[in-house]
C-alpha positions as CSV (number, residue, x, y, z in Angstrom):
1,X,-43.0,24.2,82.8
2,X,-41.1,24.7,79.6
3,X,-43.3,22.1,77.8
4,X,-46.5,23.5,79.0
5,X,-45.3,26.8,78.0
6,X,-44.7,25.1,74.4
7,X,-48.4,23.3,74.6
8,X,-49.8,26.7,75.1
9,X,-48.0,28.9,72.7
10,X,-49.0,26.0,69.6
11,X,-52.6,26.0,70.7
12,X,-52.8,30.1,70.8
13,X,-51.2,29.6,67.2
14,X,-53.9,27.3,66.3
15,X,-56.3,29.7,67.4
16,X,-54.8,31.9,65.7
17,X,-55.2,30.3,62.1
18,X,-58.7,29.3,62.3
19,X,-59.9,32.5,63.5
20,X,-58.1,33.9,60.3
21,X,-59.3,31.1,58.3
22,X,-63.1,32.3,59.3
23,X,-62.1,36.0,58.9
24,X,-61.5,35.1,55.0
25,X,-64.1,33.2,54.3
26,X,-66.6,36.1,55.6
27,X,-65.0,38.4,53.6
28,X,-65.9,36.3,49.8
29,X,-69.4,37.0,48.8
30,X,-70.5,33.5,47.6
31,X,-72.6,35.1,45.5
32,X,-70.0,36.9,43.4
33,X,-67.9,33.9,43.2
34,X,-67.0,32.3,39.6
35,X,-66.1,28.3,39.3
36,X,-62.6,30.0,37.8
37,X,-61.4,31.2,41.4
38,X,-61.1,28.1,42.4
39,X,-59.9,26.5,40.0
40,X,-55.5,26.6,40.6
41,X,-53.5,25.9,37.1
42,X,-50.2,26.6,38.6
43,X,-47.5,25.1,39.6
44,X,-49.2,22.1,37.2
45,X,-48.4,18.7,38.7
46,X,-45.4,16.6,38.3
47,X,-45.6,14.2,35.5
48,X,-44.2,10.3,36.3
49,X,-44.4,7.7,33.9
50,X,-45.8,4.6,35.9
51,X,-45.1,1.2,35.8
52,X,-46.3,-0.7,32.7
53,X,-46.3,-4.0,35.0
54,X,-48.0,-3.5,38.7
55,X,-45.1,-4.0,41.3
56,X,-42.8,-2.4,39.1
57,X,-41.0,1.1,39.6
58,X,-42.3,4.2,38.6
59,X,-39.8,6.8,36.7
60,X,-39.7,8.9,39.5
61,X,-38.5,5.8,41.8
62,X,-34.7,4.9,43.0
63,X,-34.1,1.5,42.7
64,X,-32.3,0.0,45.3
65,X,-32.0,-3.7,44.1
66,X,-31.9,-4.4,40.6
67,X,-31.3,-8.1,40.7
68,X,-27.6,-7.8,39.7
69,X,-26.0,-5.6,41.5
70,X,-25.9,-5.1,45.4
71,X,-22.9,-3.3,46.4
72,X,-23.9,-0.2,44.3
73,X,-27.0,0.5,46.9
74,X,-26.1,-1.3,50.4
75,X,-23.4,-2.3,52.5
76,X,-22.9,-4.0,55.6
77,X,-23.3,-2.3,59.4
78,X,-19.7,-1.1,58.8
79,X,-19.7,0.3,55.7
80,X,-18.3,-2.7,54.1
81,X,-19.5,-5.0,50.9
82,X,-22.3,-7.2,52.0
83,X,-21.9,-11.0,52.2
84,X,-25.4,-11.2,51.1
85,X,-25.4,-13.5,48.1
86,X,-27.2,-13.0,44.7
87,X,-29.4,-16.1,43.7
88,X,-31.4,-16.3,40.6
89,X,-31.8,-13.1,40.4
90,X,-32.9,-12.5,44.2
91,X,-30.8,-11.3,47.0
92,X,-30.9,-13.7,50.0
93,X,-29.8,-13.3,53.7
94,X,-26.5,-15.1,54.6
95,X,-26.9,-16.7,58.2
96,X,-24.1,-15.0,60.9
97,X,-23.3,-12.4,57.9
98,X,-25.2,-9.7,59.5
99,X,-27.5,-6.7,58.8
100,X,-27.3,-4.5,55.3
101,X,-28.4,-1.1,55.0
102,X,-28.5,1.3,52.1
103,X,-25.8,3.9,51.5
104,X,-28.5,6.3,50.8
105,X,-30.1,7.9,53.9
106,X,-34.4,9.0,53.5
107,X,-36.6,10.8,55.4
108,X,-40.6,10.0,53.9
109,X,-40.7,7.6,51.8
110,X,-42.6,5.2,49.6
111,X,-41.3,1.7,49.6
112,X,-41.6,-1.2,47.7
113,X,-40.2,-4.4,48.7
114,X,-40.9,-7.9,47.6
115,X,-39.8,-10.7,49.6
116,X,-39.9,-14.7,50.1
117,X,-39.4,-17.3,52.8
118,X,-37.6,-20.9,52.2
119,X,-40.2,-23.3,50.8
120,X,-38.3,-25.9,52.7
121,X,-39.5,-24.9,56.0
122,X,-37.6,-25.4,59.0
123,X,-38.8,-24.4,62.6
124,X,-42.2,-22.9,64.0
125,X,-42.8,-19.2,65.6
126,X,-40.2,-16.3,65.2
127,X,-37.5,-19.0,64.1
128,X,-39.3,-19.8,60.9
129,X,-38.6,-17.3,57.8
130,X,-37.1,-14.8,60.3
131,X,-35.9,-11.3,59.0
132,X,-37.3,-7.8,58.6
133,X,-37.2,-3.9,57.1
134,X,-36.0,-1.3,59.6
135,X,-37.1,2.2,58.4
136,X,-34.8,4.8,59.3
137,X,-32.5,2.2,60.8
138,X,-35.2,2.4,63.8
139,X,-38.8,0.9,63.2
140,X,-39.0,-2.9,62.1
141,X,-41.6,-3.8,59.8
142,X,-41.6,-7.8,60.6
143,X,-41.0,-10.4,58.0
144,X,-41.7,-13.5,58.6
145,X,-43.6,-16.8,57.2
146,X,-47.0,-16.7,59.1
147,X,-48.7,-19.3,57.0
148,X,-49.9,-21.4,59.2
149,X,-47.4,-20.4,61.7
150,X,-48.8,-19.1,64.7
151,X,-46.4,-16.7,67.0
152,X,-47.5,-13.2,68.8
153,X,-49.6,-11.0,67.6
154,X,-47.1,-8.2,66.8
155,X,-44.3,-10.2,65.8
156,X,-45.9,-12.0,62.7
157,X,-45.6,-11.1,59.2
158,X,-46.5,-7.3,58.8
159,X,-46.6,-6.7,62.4
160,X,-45.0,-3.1,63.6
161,X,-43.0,-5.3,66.0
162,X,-44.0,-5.6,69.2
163,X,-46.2,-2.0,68.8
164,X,-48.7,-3.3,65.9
165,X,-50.3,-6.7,64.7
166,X,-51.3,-6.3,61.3
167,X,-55.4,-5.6,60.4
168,X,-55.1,-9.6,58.4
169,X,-52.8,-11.9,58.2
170,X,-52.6,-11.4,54.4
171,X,-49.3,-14.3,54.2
172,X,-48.8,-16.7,50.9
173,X,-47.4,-20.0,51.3
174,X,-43.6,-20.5,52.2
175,X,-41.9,-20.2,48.5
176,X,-44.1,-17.8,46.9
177,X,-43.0,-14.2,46.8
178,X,-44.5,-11.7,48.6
179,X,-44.8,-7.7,48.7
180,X,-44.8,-4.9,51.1
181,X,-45.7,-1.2,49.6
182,X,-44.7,0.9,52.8
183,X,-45.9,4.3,53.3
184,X,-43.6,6.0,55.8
185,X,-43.6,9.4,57.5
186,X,-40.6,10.1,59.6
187,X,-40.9,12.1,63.1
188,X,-40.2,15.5,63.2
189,X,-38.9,17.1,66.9
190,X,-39.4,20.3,68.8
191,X,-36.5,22.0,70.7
192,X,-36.4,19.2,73.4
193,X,-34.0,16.8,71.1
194,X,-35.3,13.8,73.0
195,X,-38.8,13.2,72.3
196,X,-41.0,13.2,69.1
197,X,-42.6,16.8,68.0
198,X,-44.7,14.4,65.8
199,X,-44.0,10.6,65.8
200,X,-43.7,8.2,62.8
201,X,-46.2,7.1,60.7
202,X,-46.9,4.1,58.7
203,X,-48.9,2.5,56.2
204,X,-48.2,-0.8,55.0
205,X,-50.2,-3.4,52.3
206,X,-49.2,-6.9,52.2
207,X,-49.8,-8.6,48.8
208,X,-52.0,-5.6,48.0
209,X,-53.7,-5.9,51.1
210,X,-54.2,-3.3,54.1
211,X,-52.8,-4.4,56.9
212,X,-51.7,-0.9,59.1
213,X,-53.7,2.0,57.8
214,X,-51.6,5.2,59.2
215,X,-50.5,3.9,62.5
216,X,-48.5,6.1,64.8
217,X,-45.4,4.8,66.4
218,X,-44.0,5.0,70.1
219,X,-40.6,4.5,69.3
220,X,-37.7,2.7,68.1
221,X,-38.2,-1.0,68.2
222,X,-36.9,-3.1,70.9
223,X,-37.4,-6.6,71.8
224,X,-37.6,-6.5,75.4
225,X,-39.7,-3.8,77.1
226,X,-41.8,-0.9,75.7
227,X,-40.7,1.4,73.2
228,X,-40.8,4.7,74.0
229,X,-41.4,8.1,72.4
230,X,-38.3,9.7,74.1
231,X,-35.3,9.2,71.5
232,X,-32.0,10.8,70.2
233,X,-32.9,13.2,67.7
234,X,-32.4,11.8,64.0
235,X,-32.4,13.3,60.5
236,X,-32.6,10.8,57.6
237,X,-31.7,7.4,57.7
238,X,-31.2,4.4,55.9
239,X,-33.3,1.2,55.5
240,X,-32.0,-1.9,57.0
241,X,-32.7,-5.4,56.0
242,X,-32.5,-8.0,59.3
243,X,-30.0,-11.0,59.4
244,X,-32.2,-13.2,61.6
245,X,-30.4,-16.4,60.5
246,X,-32.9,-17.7,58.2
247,X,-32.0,-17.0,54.4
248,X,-35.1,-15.1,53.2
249,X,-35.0,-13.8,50.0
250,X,-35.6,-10.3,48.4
251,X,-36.2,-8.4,45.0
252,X,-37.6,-5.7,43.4
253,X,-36.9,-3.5,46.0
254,X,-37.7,0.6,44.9
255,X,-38.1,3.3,46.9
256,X,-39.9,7.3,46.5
257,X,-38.9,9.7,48.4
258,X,-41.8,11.5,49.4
């Protein structure tokens, strides 16, 4: 009752607004109207420098991964320094040393990522090039080496796993660096603290290309059963990079909060 009640009071506040909306508009004689009064000069946008190189952060970005330093940005699931390990500049996944996660905590987001399986490959399915980028902690975008490597649909490279396959399989050879430019819009929730008010959202392009155009999430990911939208309520979070056992590689990793 108390959620129908809710249903109803949002769509007589809907109601509401357009019929407000309309009220205006009838009230502005076209005719009288000057290109000037619709034309809005304040606040005046936010200037950024971009990136000189494509890939590379923008001024207004945070970078989380420098290739030098990793403590400063991420620690480990218990708030200690990661056994991750710096190679050449990239930092790689340490089998059996566990998750990482960044001391910062974000809400909506724009990520960059960049990211690379072992050339020497070594298994087939979800145990090849196994890792992947929780958002919030919560919602796994998959990484994984899906050239020529067939596994499920929604657990292969760029996969929402187990809720969304990915538009293309967009995957370069095992060795070559990769990238994933991750537009993410957290939930929001009502006064019921369990389930989403609106759910997450995400967009995702693999080496440039589309592969999730603005999907909507069910839930948290989780490997066995159906995620679903009833959760704990949640405020920001951080991003999690998976310890699958397989030592993928990352870089260039910035983020925008949104």
């Amino acid at each position: 009752m108390k959620k129908k009640l809710i249903i109803n009071l949002m769509l007589c506040a809907g109601l509401f607004t357009s019929i407000q909306a309309q009220q205006t508009v009838k009230t502005l004689d076209k005719d009288k109207m000057t290109p000037g009064m619709t034309e809005i000069m304040d606040p005046e946008v936010k200037i950024i420098q971009p990136a000189m190189i494509a890939g590379d952060a923008p001024s207004d970005a945070i970078v989380l991964f420098n290739g030098k330093d990793v403590n400063s940005e991420w620690e480990d699931s218990k708030g200690n320094p990661t056994k991750w390990i710096i190679m050449d500049g990239a930092l790689v996944c340490v089998k059996g040393s566990g998750v990482i996660k960044t001391k910062r905590k974000f809400s909506n987001f724009q990520l960059h990522i960049e990211w690379k399986t072992p050339s020497d490959v070594s298994g087939d399915g979800q145990g090849r090039g196994n890792s992947g980028v929780y958002l919030q902690g919560l919602y796994e975008v998959q990484v994984l080496d899906s050239y020529n490597n067939r596994t499920y649909r929604q657990g292969q490279a760029g996969s929402l796993y187990k809720q969304y396959a990915p538009l293309v399989n967009a995957s370069r050879k095992p060795g070559e660096w990769q990238s994933y430019d991750i537009i993410y819009t957290a939930p929001s929730f009502g006064s019921d603290t369990t389930i989403y008010f609106t759910p997450p959202r995400v967009t995702i392009l693999h080496n440039g290309v589309l592969i999730q155009n603005n999907v909507s999430l069910r839930g948290p990911t989780v490997y066995v059963g159906i995620p679903e939208y009833f959760i704990k309520k949640h405020g920001p979070e951080s991003l999690v990079l998976q310890d699958h056992g397989n030592p993928v590689a990352y870089r260039n990793i910035w983020i925008r909060e949104l």
